[in-house]
Biopython code that builds the backbone (N, CA, C, O; Angstrom):
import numpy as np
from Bio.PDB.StructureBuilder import StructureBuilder

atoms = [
    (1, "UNK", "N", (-6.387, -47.433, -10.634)),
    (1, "UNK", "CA", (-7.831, -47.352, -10.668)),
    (1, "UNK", "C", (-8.476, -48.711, -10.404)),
    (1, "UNK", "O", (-9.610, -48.767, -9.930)),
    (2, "UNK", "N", (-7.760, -49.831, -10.706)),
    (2, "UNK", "CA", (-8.528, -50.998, -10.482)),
    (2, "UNK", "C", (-8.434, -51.644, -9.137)),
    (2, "UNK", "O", (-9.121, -52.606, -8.796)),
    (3, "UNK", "N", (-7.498, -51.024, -8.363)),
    (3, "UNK", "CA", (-7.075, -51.281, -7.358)),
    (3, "UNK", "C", (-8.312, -50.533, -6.510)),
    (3, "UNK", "O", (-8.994, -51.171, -5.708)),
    (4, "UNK", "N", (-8.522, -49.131, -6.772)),
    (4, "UNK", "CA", (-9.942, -48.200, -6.439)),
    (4, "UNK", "C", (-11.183, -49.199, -6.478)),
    (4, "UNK", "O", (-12.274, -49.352, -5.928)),
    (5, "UNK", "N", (-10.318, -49.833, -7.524)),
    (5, "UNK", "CA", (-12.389, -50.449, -7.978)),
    (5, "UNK", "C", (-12.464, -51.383, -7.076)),
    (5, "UNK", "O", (-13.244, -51.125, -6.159)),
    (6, "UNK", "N", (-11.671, -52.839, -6.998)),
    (6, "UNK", "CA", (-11.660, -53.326, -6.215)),
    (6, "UNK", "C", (-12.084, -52.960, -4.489)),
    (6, "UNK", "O", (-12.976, -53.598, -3.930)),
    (7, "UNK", "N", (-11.477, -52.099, -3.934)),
    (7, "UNK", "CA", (-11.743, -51.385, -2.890)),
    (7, "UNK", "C", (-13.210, -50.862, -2.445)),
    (7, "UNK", "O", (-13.853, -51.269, -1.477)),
    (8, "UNK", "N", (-13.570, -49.922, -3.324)),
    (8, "UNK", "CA", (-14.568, -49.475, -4.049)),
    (8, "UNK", "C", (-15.748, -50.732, -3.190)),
    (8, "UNK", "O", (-16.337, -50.707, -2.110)),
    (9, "UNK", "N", (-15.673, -51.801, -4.392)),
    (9, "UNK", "CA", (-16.439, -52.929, -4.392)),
    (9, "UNK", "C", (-16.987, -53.418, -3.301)),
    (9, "UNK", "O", (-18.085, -53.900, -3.022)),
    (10, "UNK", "N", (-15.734, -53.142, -2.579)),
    (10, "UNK", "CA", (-15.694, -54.191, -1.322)),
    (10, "UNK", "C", (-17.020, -53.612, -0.134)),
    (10, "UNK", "O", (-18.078, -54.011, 0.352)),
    (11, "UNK", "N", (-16.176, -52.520, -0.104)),
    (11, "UNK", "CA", (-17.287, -51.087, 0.588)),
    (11, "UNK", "C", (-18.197, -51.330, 0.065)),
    (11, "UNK", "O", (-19.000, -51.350, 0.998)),
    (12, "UNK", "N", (-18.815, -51.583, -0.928)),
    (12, "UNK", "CA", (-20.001, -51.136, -1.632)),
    (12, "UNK", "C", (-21.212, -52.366, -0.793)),
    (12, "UNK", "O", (-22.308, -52.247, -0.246)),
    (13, "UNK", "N", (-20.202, -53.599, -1.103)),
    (13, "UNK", "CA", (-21.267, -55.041, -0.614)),
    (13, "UNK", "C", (-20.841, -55.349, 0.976)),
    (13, "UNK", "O", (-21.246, -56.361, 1.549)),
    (14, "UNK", "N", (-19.936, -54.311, 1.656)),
    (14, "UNK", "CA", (-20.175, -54.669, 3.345)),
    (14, "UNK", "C", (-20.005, -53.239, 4.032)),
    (14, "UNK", "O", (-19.647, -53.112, 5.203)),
    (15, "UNK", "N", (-20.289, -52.210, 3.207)),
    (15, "UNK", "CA", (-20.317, -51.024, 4.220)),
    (15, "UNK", "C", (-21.921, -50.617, 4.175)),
    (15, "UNK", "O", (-22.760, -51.360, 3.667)),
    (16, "UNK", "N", (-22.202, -49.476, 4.711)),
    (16, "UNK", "CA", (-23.832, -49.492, 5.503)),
    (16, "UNK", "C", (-24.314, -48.521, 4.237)),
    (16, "UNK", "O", (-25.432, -48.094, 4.527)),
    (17, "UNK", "N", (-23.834, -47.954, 2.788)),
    (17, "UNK", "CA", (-23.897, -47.497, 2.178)),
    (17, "UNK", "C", (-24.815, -48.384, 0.894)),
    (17, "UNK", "O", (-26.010, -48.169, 0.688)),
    (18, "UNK", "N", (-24.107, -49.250, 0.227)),
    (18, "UNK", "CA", (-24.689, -50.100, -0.696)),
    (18, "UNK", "C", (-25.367, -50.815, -0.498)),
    (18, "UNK", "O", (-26.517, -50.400, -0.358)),
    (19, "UNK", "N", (-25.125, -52.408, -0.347)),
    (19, "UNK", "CA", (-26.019, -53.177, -0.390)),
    (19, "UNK", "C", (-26.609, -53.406, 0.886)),
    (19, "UNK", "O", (-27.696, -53.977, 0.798)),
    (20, "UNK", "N", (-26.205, -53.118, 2.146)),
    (20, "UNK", "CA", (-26.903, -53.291, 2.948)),
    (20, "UNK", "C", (-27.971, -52.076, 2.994)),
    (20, "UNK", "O", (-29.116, -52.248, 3.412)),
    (21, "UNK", "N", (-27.739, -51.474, 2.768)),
    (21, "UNK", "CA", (-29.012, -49.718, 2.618)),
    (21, "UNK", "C", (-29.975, -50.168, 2.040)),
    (21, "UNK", "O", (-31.116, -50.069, 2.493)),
    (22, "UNK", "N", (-29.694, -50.731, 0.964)),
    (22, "UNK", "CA", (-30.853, -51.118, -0.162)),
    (22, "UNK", "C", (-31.656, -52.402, 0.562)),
    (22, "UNK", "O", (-32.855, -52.192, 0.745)),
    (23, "UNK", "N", (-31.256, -53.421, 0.900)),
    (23, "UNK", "CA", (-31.378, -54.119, 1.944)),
    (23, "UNK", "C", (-32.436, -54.015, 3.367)),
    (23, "UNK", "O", (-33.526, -54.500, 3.671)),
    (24, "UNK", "N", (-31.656, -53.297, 3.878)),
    (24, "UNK", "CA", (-32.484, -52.976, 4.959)),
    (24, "UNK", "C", (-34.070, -51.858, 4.611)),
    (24, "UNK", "O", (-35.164, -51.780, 5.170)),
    (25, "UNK", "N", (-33.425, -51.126, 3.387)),
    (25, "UNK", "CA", (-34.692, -50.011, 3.542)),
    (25, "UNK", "C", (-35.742, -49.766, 2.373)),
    (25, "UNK", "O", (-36.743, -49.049, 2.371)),
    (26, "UNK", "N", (-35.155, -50.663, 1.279)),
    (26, "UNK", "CA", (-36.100, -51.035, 0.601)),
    (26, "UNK", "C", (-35.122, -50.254, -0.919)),
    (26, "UNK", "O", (-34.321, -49.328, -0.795)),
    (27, "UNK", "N", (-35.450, -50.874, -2.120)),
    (27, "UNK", "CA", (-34.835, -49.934, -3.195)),
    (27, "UNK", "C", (-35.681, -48.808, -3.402)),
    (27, "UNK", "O", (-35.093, -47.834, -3.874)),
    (28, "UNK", "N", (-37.528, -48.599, -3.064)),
    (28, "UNK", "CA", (-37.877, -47.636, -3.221)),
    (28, "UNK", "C", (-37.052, -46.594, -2.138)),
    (28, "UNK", "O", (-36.323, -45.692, -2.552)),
    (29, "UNK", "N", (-37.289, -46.872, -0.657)),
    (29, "UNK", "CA", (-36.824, -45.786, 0.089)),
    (29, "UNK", "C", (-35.829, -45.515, -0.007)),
    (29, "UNK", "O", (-35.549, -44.398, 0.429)),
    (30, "UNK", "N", (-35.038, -46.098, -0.440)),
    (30, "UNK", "CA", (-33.284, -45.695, -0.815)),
    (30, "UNK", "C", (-33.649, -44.904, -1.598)),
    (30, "UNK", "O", (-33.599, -43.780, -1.098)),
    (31, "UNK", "N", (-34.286, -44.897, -3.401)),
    (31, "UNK", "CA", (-34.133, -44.099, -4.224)),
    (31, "UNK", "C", (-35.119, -42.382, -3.656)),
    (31, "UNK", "O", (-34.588, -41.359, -4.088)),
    (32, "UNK", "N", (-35.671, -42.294, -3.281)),
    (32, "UNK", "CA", (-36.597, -41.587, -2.237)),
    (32, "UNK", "C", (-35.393, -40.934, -1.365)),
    (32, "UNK", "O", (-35.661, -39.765, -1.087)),
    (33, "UNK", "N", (-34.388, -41.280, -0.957)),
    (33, "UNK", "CA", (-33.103, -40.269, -0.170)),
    (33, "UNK", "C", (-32.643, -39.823, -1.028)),
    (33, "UNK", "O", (-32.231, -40.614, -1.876)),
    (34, "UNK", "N", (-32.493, -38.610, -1.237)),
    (34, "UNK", "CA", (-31.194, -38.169, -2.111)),
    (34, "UNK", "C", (-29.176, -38.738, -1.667)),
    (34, "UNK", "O", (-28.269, -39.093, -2.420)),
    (35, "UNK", "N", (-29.212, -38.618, -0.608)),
    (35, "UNK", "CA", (-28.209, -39.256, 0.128)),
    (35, "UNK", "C", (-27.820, -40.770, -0.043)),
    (35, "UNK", "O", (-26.708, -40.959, -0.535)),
    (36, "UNK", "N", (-28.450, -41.710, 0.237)),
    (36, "UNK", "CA", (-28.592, -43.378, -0.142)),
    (36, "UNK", "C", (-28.962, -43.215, -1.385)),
    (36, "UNK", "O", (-28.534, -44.223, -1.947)),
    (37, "UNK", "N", (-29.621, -42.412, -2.343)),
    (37, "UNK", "CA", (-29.574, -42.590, -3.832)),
    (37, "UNK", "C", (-27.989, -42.743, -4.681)),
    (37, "UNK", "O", (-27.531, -43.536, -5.503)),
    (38, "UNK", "N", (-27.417, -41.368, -3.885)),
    (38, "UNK", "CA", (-26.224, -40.833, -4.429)),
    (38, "UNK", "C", (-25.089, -41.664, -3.970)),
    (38, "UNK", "O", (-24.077, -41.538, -4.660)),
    (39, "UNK", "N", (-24.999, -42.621, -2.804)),
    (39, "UNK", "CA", (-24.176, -43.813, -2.342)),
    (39, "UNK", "C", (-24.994, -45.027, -2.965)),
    (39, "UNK", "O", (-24.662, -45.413, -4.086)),
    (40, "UNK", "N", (-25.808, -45.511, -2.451)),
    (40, "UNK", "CA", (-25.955, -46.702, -3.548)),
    (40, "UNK", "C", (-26.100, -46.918, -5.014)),
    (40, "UNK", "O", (-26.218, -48.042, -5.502)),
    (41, "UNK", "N", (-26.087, -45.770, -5.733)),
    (41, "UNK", "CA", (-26.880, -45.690, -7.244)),
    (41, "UNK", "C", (-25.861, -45.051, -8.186)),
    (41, "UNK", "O", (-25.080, -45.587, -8.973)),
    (42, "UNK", "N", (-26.090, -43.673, -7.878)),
    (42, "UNK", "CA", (-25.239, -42.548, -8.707)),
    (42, "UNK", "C", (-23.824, -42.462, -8.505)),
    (42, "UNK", "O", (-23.185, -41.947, -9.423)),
    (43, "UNK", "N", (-23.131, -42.904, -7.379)),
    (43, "UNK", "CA", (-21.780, -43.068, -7.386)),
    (43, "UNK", "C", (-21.159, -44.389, -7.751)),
    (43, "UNK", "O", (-20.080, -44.634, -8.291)),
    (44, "UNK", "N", (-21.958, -45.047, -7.391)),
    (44, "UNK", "CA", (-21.575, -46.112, -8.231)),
    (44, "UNK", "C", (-20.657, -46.475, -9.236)),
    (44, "UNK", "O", (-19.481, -46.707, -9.515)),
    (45, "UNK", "N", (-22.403, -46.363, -9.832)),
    (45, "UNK", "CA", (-22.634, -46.527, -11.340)),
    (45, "UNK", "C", (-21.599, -45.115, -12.204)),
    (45, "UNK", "O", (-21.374, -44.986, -13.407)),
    (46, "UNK", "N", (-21.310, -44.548, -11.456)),
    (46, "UNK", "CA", (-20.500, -43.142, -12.182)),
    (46, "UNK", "C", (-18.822, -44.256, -11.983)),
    (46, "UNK", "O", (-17.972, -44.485, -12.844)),
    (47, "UNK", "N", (-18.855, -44.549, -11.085)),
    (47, "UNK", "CA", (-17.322, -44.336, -11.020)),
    (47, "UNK", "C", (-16.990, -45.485, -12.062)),
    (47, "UNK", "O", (-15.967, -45.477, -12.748)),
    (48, "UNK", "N", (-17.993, -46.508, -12.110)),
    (48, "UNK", "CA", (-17.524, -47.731, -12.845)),
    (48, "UNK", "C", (-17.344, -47.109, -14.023)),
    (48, "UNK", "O", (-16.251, -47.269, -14.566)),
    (49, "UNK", "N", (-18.151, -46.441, -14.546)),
    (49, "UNK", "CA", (-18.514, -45.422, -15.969)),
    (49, "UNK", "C", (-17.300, -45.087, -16.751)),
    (49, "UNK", "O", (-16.951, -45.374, -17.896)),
    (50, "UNK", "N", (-16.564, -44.145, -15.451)),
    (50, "UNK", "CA", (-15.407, -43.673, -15.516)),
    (50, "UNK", "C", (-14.028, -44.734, -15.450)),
    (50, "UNK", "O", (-12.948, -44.438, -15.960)),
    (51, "UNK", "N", (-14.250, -45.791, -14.847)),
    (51, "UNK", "CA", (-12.930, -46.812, -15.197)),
    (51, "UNK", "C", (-13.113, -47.466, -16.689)),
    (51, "UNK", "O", (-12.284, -47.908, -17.486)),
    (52, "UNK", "N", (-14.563, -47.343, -16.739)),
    (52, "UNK", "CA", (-14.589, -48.169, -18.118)),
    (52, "UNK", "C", (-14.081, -47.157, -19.109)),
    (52, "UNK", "O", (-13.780, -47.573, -20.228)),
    (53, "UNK", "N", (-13.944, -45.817, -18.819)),
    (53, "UNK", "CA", (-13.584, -44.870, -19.959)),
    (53, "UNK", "C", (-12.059, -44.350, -19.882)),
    (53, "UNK", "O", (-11.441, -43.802, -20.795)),
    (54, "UNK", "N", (-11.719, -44.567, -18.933)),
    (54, "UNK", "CA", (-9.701, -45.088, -18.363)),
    (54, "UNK", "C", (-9.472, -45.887, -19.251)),
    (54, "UNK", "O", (-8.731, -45.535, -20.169)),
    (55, "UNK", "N", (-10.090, -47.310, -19.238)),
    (55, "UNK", "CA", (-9.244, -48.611, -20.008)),
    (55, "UNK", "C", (-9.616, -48.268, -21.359)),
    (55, "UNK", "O", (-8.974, -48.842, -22.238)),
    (56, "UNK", "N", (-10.878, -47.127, -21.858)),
    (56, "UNK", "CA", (-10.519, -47.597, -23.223)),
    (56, "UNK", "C", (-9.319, -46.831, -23.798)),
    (56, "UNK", "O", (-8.526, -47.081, -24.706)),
    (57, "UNK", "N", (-9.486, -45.709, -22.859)),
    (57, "UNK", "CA", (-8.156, -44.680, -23.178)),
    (57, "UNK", "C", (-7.077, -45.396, -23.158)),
    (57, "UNK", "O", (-6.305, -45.078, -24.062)),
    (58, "UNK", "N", (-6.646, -46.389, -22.369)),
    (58, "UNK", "CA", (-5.446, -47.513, -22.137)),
    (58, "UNK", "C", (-5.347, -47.699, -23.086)),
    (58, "UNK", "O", (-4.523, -47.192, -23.846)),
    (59, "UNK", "N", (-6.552, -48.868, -23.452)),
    (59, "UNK", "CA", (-6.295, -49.678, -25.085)),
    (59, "UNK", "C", (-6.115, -48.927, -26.377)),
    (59, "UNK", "O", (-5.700, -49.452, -27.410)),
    (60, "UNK", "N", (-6.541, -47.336, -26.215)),
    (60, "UNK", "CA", (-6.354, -46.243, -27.386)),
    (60, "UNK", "C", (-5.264, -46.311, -27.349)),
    (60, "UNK", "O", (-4.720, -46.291, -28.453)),
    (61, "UNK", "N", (-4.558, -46.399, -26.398)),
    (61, "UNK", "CA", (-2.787, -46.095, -26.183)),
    (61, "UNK", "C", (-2.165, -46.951, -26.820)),
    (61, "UNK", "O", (-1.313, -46.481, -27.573)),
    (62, "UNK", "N", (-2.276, -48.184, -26.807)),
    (62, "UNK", "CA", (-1.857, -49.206, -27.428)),
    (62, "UNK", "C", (-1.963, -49.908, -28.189)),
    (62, "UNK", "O", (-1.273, -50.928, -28.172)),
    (63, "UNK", "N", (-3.016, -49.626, -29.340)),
    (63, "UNK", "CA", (-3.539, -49.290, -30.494)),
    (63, "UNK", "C", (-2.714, -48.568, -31.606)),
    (63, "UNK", "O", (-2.640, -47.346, -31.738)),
    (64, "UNK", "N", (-2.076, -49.553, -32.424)),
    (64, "UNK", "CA", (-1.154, -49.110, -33.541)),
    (64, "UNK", "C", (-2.407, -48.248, -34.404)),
    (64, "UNK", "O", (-3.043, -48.880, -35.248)),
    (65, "UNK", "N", (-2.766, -46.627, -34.128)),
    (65, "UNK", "CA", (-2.984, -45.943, -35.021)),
    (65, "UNK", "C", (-2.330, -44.847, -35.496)),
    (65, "UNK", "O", (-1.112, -44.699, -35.400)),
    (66, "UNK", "N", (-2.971, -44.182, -35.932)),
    (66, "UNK", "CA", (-1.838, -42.867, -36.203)),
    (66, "UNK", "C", (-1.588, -42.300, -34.884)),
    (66, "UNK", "O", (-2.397, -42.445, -33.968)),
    (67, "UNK", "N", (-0.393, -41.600, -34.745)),
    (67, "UNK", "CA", (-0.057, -40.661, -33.342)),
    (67, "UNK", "C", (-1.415, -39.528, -33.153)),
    (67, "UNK", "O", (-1.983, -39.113, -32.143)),
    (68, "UNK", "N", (-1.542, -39.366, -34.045)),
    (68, "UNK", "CA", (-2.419, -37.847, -34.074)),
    (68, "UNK", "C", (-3.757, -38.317, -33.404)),
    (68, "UNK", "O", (-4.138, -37.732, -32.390)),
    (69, "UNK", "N", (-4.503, -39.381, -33.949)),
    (69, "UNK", "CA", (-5.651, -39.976, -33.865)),
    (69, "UNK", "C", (-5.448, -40.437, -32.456)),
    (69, "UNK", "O", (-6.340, -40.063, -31.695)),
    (70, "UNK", "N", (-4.518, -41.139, -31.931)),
    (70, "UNK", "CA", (-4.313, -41.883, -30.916)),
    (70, "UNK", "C", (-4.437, -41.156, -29.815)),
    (70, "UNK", "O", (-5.206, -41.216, -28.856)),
    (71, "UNK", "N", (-3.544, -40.447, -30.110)),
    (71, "UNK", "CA", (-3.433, -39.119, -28.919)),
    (71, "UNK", "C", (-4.364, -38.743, -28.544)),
    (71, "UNK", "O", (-4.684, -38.886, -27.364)),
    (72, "UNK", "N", (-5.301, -37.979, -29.655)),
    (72, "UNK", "CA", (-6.669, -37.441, -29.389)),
    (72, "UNK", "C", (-7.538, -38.405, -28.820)),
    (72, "UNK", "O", (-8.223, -37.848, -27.963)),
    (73, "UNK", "N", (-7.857, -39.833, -28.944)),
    (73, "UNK", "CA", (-8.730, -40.736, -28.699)),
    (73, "UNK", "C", (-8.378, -40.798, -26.887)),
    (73, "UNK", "O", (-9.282, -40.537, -26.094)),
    (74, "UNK", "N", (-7.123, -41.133, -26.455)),
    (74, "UNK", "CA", (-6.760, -40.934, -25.435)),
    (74, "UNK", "C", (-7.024, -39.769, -24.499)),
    (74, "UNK", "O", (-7.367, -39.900, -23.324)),
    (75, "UNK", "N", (-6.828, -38.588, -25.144)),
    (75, "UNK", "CA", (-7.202, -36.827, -24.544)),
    (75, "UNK", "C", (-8.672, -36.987, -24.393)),
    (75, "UNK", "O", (-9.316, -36.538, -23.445)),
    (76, "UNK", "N", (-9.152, -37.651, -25.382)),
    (76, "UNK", "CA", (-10.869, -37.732, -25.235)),
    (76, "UNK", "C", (-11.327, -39.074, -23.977)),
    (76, "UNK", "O", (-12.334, -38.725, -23.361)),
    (77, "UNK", "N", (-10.946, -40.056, -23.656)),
    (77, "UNK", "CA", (-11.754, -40.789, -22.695)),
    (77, "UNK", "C", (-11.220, -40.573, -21.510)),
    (77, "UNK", "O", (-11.926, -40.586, -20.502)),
    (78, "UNK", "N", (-9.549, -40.285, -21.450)),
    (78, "UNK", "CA", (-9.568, -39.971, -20.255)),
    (78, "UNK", "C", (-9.819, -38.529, -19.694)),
    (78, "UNK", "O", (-9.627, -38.377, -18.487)),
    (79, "UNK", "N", (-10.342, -37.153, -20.646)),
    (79, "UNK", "CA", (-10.873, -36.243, -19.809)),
    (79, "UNK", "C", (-12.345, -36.636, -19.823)),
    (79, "UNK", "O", (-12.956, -35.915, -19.035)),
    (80, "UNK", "N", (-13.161, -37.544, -20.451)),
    (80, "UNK", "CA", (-14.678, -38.160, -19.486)),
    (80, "UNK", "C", (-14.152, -38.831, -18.705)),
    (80, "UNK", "O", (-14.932, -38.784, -17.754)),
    (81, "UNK", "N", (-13.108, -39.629, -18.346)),
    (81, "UNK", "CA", (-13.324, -40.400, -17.415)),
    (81, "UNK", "C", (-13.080, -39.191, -16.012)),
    (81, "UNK", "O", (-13.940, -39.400, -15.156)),
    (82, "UNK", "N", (-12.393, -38.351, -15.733)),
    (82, "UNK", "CA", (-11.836, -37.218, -15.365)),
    (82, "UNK", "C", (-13.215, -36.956, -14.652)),
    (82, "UNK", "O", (-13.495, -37.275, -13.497)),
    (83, "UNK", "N", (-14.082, -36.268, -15.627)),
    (83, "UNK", "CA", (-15.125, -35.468, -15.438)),
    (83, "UNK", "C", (-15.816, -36.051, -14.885)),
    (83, "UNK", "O", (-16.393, -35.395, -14.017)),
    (84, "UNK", "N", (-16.241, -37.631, -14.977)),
    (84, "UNK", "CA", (-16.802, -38.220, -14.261)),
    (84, "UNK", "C", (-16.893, -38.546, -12.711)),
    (84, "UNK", "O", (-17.844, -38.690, -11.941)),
    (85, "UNK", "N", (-15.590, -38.601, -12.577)),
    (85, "UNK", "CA", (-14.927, -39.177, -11.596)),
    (85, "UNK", "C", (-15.242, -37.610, -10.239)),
    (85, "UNK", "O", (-15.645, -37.647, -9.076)),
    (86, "UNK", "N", (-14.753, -36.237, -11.278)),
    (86, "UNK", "CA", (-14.968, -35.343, -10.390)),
    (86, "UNK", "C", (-16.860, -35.033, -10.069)),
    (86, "UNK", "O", (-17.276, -34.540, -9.020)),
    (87, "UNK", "N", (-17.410, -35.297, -10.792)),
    (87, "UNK", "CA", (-18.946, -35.466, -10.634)),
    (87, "UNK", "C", (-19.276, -36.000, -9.708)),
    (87, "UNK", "O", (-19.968, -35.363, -8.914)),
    (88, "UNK", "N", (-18.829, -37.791, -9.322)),
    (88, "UNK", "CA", (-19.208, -38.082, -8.871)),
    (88, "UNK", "C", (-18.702, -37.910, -7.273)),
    (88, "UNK", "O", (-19.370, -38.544, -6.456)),
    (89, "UNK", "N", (-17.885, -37.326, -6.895)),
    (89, "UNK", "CA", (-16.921, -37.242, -5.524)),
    (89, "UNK", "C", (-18.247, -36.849, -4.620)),
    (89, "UNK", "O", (-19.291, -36.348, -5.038)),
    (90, "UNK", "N", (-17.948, -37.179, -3.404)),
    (90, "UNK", "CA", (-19.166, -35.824, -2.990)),
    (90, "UNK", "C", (-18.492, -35.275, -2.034)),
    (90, "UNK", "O", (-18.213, -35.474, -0.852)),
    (91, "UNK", "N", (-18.272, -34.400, -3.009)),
    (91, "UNK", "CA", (-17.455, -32.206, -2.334)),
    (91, "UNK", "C", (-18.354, -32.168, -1.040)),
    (91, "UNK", "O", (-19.425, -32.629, -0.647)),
    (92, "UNK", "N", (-17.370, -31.396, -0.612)),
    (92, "UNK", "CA", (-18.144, -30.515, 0.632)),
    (92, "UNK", "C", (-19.335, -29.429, 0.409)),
    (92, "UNK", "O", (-20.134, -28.957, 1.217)),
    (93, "UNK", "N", (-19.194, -29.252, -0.707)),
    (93, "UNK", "CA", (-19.825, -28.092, -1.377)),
    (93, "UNK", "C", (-21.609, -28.734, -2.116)),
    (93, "UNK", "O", (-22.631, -28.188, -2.532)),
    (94, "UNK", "N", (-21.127, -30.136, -1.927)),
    (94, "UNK", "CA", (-22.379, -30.731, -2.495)),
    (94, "UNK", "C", (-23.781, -30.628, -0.946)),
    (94, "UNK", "O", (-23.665, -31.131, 0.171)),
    (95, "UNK", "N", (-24.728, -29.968, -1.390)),
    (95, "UNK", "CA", (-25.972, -29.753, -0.462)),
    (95, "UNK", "C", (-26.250, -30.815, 0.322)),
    (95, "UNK", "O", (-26.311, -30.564, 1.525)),
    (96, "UNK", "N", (-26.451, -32.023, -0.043)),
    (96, "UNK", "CA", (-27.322, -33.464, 0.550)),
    (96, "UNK", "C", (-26.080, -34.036, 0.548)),
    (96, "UNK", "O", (-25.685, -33.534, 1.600)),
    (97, "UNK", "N", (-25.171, -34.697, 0.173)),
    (97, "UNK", "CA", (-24.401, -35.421, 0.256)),
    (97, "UNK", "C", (-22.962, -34.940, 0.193)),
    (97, "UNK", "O", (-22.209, -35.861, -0.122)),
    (98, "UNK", "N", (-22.431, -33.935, 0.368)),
    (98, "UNK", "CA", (-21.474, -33.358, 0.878)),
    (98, "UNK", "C", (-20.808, -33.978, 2.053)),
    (98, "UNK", "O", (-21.602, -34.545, 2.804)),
    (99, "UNK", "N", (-19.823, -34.012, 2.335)),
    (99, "UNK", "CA", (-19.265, -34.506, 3.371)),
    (99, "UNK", "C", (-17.770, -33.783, 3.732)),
    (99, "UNK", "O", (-17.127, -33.367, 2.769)),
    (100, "UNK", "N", (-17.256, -33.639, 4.961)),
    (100, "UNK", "CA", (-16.498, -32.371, 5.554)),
    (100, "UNK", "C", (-15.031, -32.959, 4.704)),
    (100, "UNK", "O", (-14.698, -34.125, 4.489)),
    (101, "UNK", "N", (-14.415, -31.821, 4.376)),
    (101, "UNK", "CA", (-12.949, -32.305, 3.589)),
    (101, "UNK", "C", (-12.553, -32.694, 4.484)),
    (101, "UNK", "O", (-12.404, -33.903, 4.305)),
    (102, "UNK", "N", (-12.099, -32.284, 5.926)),
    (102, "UNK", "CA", (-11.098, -33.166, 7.089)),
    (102, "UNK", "C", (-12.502, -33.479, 7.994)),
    (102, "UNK", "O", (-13.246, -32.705, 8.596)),
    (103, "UNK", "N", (-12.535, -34.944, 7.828)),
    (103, "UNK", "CA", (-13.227, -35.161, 8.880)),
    (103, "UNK", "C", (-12.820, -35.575, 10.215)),
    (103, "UNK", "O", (-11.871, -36.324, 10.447)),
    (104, "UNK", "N", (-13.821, -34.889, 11.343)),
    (104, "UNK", "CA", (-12.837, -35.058, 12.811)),
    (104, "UNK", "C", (-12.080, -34.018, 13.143)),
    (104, "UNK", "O", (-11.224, -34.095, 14.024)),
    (105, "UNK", "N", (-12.313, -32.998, 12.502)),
    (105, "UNK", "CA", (-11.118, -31.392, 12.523)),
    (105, "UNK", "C", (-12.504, -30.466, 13.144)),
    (105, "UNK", "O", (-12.385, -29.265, 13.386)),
]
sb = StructureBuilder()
sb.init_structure("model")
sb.init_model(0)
sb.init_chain("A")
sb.init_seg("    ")
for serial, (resi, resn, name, xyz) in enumerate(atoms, 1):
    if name == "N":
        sb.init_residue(resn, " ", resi, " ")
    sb.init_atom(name, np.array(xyz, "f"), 0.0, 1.0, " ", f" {name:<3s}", serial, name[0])
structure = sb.get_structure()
């Protein structure tokens, strides 16, 4: 996942999605697209959401508590981080920002 993030990042501050969108078209007109909202804003900010709720599940892991407690603390951040992560994808199935599962097919 951090390897994602990293990646992630990179795209974010030199692909035509993040910072240059916001950039060129203003943060109002970006937030005003549903499309450039959901790439510069809402996916984002989701996916980071979701790594931050991976590592705490990590550190739950490795956290001398009880098994029982531990376990559960773990079952609990990493299915938000999960949920998040599937939220934020954008499915084919998503209206405005959907995008084709094989693209180029």
């Amino acid at each position: 996942m951090d390897i994602q993030l990293l990646v992630g990042l990179v795209l974010y501050f030199t692909g035509a999605w993040g910072i240059k969108n916001i950039q060129n078209n203003g943060m109002a007109s970006v937030m005003k697209d549903p499309a450039g909202r959901f790439f510069a804003v809402e996916h984002t900010i989701g996916m980071v959401l979701a790594i931050a709720a991976a590592h705490i599940a990590h550190s739950a892991a490795k956290k001398a508590l009880g098994d029982q407690a531990k376990f559960r603390k773990v079952f609990l951040f990493s299915l938000i981080s999960l949920i998040i992560m599937l939220a934020m994808i954008p499915w084919p199935s998503r209206e405005l920002v959907g995008r084709a599962l094989f693209p180029g097919m």
